[in-house]
C-alpha angles and dihedrals in degrees: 000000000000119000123279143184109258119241120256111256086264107062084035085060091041087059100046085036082060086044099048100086123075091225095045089052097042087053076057090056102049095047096044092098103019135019117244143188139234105262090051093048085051100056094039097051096034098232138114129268102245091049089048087048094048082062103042088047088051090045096054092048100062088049100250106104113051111196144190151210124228113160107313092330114101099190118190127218128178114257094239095201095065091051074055090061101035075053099057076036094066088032093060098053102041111126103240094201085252106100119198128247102263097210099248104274095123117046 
């Protein structure tokens, strides 16, 4: 991955905000290697179409789901760019098992 500057906090909440429901995350799932679109969101995850929509739209907000229009089909895919930077993210706060000096103000 080339290097990259990191997001603020904000965008960074907006992201895990997105990730913090089981449907959401399964949608997630279920787009990482094809798009998809809704109907076939909706019969493989057994739920309805309004429901499924509420997520996506929640999901493409915050940057994370692309999608586009081909006829009347919408079909979603994952911005792969942003999984790039929730990535360096991580990577960036991972404890390495060294832990810094901290100056002495605590004893």
């Amino acid at each position: 991955m080339a290097t990259t500057t990191l997001p603020d906090a904000a965008q960074v909440a907006r992201w895990f905000h997105a990730l913090s429901d089981e449907t959401r995350v399964e949608i997630v799932r279920r787009i990482s290697r094809v798009e998809r679109c809704v109907c076939e969101l909706t019969d493989a995850m057994d739920t309805s179409q309004s429901r499924l929509s509420f997520h996506l739209k929640t999901l493409k907000t915050a940057g994370l789901v692309t999608d586009r229009k081909e006829g009347r089909w919408v079909y979603y895919s994952l911005n792969p760019e942003v999984l790039d930077f929730i990535a360096a993210f991580v990577a960036e706060v991972k404890p390495t098992g060294e832990w810094e000096d901290r100056g002495g103000c605590c004893p």
